[in-house]
LUMNU-668871 format. One record per residue (C-alpha): residue in three letters; x, y, z. Coordinates in Angstrom, 1 decimal. Layout:
# LUMNU-668871
('ala'; (X; Y; Z)) ...
# end
This chain:
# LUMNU-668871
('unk'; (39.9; 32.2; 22.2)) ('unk'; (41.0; 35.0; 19.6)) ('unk'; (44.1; 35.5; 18.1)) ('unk'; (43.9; 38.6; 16.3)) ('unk'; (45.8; 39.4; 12.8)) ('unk'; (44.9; 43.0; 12.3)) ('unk'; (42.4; 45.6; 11.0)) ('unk'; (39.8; 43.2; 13.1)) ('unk'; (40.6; 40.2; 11.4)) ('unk'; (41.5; 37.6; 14.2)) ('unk'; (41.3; 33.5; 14.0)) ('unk'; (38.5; 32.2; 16.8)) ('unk'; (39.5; 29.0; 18.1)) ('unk'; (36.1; 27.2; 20.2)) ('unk'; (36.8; 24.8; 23.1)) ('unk'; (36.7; 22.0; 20.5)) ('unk'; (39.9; 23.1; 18.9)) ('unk'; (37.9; 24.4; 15.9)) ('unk'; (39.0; 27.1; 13.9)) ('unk'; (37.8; 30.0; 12.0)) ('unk'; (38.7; 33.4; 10.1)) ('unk'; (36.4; 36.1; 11.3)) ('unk'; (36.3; 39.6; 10.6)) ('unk'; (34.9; 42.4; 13.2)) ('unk'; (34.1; 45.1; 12.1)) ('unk'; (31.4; 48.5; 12.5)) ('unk'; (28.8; 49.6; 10.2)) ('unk'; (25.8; 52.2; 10.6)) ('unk'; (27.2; 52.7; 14.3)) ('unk'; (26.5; 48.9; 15.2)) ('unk'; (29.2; 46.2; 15.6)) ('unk'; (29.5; 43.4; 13.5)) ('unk'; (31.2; 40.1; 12.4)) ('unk'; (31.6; 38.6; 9.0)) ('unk'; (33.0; 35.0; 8.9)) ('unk'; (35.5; 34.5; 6.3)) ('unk'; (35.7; 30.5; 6.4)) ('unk'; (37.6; 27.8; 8.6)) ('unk'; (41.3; 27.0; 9.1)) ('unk'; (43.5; 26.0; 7.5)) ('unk'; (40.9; 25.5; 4.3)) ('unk'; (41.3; 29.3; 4.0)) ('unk'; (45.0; 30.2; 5.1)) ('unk'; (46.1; 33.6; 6.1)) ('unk'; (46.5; 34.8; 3.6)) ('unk'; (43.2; 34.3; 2.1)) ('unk'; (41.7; 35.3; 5.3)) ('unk'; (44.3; 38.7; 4.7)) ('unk'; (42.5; 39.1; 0.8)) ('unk'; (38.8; 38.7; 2.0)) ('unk'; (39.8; 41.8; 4.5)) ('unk'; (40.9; 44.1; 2.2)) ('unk'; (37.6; 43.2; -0.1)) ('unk'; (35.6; 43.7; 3.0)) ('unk'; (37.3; 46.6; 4.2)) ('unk'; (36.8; 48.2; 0.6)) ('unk'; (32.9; 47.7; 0.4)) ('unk'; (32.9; 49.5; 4.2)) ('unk'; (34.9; 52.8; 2.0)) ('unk'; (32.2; 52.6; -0.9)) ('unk'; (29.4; 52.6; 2.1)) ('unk'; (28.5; 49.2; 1.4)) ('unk'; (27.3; 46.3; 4.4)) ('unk'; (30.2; 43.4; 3.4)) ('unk'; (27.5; 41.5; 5.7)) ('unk'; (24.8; 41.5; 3.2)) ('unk'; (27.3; 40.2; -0.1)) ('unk'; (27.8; 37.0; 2.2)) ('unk'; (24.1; 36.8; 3.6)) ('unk'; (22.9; 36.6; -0.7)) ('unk'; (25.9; 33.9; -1.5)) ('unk'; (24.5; 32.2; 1.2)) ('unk'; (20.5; 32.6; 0.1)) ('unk'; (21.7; 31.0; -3.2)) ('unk'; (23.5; 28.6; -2.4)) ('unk'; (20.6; 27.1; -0.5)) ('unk'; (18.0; 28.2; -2.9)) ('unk'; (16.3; 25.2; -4.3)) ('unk'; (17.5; 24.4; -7.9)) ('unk'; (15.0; 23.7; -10.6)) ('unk'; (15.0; 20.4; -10.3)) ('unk'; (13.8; 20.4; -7.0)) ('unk'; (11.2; 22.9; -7.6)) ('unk'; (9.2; 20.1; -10.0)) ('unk'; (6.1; 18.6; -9.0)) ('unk'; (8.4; 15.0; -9.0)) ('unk'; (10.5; 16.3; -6.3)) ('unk'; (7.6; 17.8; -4.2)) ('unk'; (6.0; 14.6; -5.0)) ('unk'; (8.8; 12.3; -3.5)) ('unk'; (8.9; 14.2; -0.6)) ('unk'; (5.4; 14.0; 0.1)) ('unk'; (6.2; 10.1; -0.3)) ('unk'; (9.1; 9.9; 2.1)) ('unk'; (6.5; 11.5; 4.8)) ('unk'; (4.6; 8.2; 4.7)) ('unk'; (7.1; 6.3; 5.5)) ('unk'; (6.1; 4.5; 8.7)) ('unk'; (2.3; 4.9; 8.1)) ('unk'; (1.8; 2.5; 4.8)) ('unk'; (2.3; -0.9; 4.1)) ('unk'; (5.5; -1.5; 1.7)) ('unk'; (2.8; -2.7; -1.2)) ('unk'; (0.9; 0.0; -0.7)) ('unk'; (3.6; 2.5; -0.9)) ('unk'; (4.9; 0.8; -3.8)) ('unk'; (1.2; 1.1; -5.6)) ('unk'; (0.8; 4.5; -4.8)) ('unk'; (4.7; 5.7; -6.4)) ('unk'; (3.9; 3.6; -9.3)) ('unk'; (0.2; 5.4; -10.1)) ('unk'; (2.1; 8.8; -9.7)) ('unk'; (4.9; 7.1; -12.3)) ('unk'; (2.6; 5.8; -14.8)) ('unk'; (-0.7; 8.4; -14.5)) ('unk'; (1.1; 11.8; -13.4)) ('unk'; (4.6; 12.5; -14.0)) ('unk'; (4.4; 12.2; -17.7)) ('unk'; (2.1; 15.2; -17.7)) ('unk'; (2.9; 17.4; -14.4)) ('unk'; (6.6; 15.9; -13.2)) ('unk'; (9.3; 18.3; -14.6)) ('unk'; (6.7; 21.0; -14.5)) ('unk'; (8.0; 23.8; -11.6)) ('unk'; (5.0; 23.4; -9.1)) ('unk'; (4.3; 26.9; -9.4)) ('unk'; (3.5; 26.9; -13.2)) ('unk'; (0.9; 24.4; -12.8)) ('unk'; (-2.2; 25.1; -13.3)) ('unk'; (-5.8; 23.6; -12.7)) ('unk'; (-6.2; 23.2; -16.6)) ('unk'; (-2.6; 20.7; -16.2)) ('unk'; (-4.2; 19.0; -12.8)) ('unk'; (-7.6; 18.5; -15.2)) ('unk'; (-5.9; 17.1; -18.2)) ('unk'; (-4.7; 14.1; -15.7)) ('unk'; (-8.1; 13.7; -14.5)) ('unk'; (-9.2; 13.1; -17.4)) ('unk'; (-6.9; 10.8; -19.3)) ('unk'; (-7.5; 8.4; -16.1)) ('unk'; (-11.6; 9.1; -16.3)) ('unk'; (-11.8; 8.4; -19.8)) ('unk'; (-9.8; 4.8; -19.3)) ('unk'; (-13.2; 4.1; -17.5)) ('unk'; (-11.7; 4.0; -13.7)) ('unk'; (-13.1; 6.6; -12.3)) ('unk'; (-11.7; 5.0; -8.9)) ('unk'; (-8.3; 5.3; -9.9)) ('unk'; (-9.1; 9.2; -11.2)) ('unk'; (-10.8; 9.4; -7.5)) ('unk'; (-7.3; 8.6; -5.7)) ('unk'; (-4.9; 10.4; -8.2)) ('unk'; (-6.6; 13.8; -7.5)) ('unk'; (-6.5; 12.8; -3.6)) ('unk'; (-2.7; 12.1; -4.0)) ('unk'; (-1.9; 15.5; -6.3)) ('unk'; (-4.2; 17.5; -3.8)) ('unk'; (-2.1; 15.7; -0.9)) ('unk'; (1.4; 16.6; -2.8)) ('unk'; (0.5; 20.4; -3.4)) ('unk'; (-1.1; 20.7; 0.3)) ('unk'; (2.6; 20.2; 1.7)) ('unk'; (4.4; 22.4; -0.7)) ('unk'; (1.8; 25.2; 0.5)) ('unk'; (3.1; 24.6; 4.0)) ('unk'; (6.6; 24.4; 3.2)) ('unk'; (7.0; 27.3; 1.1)) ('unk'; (7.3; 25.7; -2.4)) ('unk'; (4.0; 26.8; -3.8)) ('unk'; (1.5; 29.1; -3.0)) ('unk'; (-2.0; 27.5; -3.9)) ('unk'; (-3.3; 24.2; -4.8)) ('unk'; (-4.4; 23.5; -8.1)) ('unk'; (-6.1; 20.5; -7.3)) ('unk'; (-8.7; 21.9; -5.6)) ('unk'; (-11.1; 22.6; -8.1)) ('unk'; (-11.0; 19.6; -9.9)) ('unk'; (-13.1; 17.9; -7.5)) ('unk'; (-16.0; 19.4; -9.4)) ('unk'; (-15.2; 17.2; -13.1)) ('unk'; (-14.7; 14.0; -11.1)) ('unk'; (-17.4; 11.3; -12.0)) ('unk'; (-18.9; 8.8; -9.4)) ('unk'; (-17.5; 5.4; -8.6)) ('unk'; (-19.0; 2.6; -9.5)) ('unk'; (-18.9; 0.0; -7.4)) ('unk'; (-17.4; -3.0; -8.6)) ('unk'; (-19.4; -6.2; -8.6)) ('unk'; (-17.3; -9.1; -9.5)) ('unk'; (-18.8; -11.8; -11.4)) ('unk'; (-20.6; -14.7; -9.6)) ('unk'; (-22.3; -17.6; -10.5)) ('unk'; (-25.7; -17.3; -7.6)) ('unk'; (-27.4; -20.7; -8.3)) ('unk'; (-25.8; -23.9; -6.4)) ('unk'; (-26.1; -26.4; -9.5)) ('unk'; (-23.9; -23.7; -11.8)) ('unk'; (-21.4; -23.2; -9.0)) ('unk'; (-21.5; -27.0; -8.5)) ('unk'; (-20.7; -27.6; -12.1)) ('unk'; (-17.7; -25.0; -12.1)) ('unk'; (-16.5; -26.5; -9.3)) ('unk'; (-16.6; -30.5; -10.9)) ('unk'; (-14.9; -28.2; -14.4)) ('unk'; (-12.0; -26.7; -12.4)) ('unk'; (-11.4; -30.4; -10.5)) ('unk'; (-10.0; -31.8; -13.8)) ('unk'; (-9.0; -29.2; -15.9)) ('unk'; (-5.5; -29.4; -16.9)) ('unk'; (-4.1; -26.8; -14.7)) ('unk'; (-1.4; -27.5; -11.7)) ('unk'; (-2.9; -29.6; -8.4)) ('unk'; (-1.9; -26.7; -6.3)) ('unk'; (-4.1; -24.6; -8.3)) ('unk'; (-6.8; -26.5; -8.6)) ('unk'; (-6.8; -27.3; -4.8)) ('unk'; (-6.8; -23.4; -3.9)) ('unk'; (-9.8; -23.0; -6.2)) ('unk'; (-11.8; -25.4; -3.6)) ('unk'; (-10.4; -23.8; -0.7)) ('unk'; (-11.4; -20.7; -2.3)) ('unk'; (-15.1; -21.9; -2.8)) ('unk'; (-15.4; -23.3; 0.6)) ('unk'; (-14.1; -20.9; 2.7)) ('unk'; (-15.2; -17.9; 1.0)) ('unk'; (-11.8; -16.5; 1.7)) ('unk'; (-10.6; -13.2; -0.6)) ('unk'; (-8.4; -15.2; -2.9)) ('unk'; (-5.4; -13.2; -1.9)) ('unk'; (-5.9; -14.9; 1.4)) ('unk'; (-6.4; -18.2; 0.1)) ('unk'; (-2.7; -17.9; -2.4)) ('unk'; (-0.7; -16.3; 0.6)) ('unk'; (-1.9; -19.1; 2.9)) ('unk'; (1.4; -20.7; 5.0)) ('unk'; (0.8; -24.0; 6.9)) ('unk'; (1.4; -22.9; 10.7)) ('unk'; (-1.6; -21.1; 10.1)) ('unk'; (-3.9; -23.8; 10.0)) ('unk'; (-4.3; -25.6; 13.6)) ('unk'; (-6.4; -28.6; 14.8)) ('unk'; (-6.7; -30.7; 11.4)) ('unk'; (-7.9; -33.8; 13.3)) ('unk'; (-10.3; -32.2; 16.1)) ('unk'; (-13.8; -31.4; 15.9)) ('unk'; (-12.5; -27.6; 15.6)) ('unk'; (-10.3; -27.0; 12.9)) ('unk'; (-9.7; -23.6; 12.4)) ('unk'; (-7.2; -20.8; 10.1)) ('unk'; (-5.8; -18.3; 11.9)) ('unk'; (-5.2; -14.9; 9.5)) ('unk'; (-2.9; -12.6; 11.1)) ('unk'; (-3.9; -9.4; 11.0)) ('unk'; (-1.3; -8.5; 8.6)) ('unk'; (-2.9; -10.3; 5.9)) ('unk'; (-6.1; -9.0; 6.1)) ('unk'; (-8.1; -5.9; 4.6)) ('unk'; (-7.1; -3.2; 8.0)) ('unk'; (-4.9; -0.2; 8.2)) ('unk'; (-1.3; 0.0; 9.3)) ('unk'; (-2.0; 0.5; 13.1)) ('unk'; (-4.4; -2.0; 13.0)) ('unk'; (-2.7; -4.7; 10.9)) ('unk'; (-0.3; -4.3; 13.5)) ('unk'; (-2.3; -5.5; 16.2)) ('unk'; (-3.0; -9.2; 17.2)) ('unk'; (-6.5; -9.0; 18.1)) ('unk'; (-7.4; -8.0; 14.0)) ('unk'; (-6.3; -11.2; 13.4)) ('unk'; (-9.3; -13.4; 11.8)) ('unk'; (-10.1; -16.7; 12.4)) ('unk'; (-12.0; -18.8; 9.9)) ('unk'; (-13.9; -22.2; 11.6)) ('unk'; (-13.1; -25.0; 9.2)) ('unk'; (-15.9; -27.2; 7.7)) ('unk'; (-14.4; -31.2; 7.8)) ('unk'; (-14.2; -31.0; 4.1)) ('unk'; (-12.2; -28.1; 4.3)) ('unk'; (-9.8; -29.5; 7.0)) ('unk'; (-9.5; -33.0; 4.7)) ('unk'; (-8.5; -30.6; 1.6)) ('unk'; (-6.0; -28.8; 3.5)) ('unk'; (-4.4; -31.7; 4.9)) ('unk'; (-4.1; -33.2; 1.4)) ('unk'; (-2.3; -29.9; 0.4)) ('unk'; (0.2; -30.5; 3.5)) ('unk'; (0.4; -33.9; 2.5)) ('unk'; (1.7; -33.3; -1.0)) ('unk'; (4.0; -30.6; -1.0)) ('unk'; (5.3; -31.4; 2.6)) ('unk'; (4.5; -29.4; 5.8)) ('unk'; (8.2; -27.9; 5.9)) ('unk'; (7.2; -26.0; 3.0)) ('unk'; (5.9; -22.3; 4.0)) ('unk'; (3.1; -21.7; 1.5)) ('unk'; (0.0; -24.5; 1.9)) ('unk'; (-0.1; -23.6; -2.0)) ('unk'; (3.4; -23.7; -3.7)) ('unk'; (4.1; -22.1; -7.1)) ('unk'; (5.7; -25.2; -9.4)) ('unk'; (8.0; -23.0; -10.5)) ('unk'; (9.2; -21.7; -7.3)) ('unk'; (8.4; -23.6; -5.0)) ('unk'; (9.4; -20.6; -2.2)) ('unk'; (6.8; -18.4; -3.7)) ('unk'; (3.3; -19.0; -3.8)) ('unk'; (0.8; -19.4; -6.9)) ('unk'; (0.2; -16.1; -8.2)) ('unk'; (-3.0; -14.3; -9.0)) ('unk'; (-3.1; -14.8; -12.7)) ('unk'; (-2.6; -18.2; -12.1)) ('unk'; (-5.8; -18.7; -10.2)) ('unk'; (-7.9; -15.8; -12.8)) ('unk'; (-6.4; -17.7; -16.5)) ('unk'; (-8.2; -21.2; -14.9)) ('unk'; (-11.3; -19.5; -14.6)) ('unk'; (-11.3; -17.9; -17.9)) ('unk'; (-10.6; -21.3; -19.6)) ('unk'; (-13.5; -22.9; -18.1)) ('unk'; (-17.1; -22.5; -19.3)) ('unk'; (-18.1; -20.1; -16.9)) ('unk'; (-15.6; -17.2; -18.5)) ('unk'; (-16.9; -13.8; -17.8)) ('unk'; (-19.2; -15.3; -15.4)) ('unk'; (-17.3; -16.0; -12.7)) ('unk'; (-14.1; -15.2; -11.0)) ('unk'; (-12.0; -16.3; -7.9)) ('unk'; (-13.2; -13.7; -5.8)) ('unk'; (-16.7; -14.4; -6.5)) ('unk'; (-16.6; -17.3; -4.4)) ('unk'; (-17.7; -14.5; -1.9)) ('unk'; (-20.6; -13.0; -3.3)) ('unk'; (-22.1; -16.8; -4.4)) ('unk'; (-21.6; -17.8; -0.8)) ('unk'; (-23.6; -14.5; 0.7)) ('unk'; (-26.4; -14.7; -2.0)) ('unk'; (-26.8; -18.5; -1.5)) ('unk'; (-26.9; -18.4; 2.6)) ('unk'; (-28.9; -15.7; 2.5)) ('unk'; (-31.8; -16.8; 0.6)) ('unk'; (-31.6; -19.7; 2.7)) ('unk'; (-31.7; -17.9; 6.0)) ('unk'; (-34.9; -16.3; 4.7)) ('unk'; (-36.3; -19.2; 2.9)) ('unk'; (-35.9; -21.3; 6.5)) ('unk'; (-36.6; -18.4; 8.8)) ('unk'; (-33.3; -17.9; 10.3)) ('unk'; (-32.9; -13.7; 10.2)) ('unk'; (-30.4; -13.9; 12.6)) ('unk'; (-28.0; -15.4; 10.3)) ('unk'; (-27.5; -12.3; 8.3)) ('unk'; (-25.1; -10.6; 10.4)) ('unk'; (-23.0; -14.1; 11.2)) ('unk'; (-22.7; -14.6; 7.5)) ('unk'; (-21.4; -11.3; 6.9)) ('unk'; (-18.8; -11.7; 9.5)) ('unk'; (-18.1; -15.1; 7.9)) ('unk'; (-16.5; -12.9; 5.0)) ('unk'; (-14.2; -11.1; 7.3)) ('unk'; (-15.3; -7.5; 6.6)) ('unk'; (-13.5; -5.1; 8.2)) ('unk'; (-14.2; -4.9; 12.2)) ('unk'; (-15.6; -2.0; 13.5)) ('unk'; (-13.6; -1.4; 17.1)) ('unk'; (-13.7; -3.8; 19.8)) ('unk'; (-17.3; -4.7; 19.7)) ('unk'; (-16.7; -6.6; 16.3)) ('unk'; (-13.7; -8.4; 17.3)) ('unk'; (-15.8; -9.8; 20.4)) ('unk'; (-18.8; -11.0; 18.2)) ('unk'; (-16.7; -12.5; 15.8)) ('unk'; (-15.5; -14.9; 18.6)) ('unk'; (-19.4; -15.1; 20.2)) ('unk'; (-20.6; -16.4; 17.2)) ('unk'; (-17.8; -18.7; 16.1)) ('unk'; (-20.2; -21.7; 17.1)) ('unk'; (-23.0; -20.1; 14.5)) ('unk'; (-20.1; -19.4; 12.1)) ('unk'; (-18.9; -23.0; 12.4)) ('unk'; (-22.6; -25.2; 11.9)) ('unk'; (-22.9; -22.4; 8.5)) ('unk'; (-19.1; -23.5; 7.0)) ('unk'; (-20.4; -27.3; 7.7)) ('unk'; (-23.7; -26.5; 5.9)) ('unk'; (-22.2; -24.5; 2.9)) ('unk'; (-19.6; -27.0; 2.8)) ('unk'; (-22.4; -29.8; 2.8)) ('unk'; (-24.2; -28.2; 0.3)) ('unk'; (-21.3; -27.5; -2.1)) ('unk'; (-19.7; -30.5; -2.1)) ('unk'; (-23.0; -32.8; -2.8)) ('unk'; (-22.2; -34.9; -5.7)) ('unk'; (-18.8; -34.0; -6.0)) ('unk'; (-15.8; -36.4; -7.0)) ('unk'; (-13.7; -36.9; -4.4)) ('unk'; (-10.4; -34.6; -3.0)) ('unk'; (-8.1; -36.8; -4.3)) ('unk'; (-9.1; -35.5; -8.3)) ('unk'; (-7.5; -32.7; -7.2)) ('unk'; (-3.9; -34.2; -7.1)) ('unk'; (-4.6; -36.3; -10.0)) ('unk'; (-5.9; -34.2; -12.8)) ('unk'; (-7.3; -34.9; -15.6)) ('unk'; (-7.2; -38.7; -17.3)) ('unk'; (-6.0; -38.9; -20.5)) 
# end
């Protein structure tokens, strides 16, 4: 509905009762309409002022149209702050929202906080150069992680790749850089390869005078061959059939090394076959702390949390073996020492169960199903690592006792 004022000025009601000053009017022989604003916000005679402006542009030849069209342009222009590489970066962040784990999400913000903003993030994304995107780089390269460099430049590239297609920049920088990036080198934790050495750690760590919680997780560690992160984020129900012949931990899939989608998925989960020693340690862990707590390893201080990382890493650097070894080495002494004995005895085909013993990543459905077909293999090797490993040792119950003064 119109209700018209005058000199094509006329209030348009919709059917939703809303209301609006608009202004019709002709210029170069076509009709138009300039809306002056809403009712009653802009009363009458406002609406009557913005006519007679409009009306005088028309006399001086001038589209009142057009005035309204560039008000409007820049108001919604993007203000310099949201032209900086920070704000083209936080939006590129809020697109993976859905597709990355929290932590990771939470690693990759901070690495842009700590490695990139100070450098790049008030800097307007079109004044930045591939000189600015090097000078990064190289700060990261010459720290000696040329992994971390390696994911920084994937991240920038990743950040300036959106801008392109939205409009906020017209080239990435990032490009090029490709070209100054240095290889990775792999990491290769430190590991003690020779059973008597990794015998003697283990009868160190038994009474050193760390926390019973933490010196049980370092002979789960050991015996399992678990990633240690595994091994402190352990919870009780995941551990099933203590007193059978097949006791077994169940890893969700969530836990383990996967991508979203398949983290998400129950069949990813991983199932580790227990040897008795293993089982007996766990119970003892159960036993101590109670099973109604939710971590099979409690932090002492919290008892809702579970023992942290650098808990586990400061015990090994106080023992003998500093430098030498590590938590997660557990893994590498356990594939070096199984292997030589598959050759040594003949048994090739144990290669490929032992590698699936350290739950590396499964290749599509085919992996999932072999690492079930070979859980009777993967059980007889936990009994004869475990066998092996804990010949000679003191008994479990060191563990809760400690050192004697």
């Amino acid at each position: 509905m119109k209700l018209f004022d005058g000199h094509g000025l006329h209030l348009y009601v919709t059917p939703t009762g809303f209301k609006s000053w608009r202004l019709k009017y002709r210029f170069g022989g076509k009709e138009k309409q300039l809306t002056l604003g809403p009712y009653p916000k802009v009363t009458l005679k406002e609406a009557r002022l913005k006519r007679e402006d409009a009306l005088r542009m028309l006399r001086d030849g001038l589209d009142p149209g057009n005035k309204a069209k560039a008000i409007r342009e820049r108001r919604s222009a993007p203000t310099p702050e949201e032209t900086t590489f920070r704000a083209a970066a936080k939006r590129w962040l809020a697109r993976q929202d859905g597709r990355w784990r929290p932590n990771h999400a939470k690693k990759v913000a901070r690495s842009l906080e700590v490695d990139v903003y100070p450098r790049l993030g008030s800097l307007p994304l079109t004044a930045i150069k591939p000189s600015d995107v090097r000078s990064v780089i190289e700060a990261i390269q010459a720290r000696g992680t040329e992994g971390t460099a390696h994911q920084v430049l994937g991240r920038i590239s990743a950040i300036f790749d959106l801008a392109v297609v939205t409009e906020q920049a017209t080239s990435n920088p990032a490009q090029a850089i490709r070209a100054i990036l240095r290889p990775v080198r792999k990491q290769a934790y430190p590991a003690l390869t020779n059973l008597a050495q990794a015998q003697s750690l283990l009868k160190e760590l038994a009474v050193q005078p760390s926390q019973p919680s933490t010196r049980m997780a370092s002979f789960l560690l050991a015996l399992t061959a678990a990633r240690p992160g595994m091994v402190r984020m352990a919870e009780i129900p995941e551990f099933h059939g203590l007193d059978g012949p097949e006791p077994v931990w169940v890893v969700p899939a969530r836990k383990m090394k996967l991508a979203l989608a398949e983290a998400e998925r129950e069949d990813f989960e991983f199932v580790l076959p227990l040897s008795r020693q293993s089982a007996e340690l766990v119970k003892l862990a159960i036993g101590e702390w109670g099973s109604q707590r939710q971590y099979l390893f409690p932090s002492i201080r919290f008892s809702h949390r579970p023992i942290s990382d650098a808990t586990l890493s400061v015990t090994y650097l106080r023992s003998k073996f500093a430098g030498r070894h590590v938590p997660h080495g557990w893994r590498s002494t356990f594939s070096t020492i199984m292997n030589e004995r598959a050759s040594e005895l003949g048994r090739p085909g144990d290669r490929a169960v032992i590698d699936l013993m350290l739950a590396h990543k499964p290749q599509g459905v085919e992996a999932i199903y072999n690492r079930a077909a070979y859980m009777p293999r993967r059980r007889e090797l936990a009994q004869e690592w475990a066998d092996l490993l804990m010949d000679g040792m003191p008994h479990f119950k060191v563990l809760r006792e400690g050192p004697r003064h």
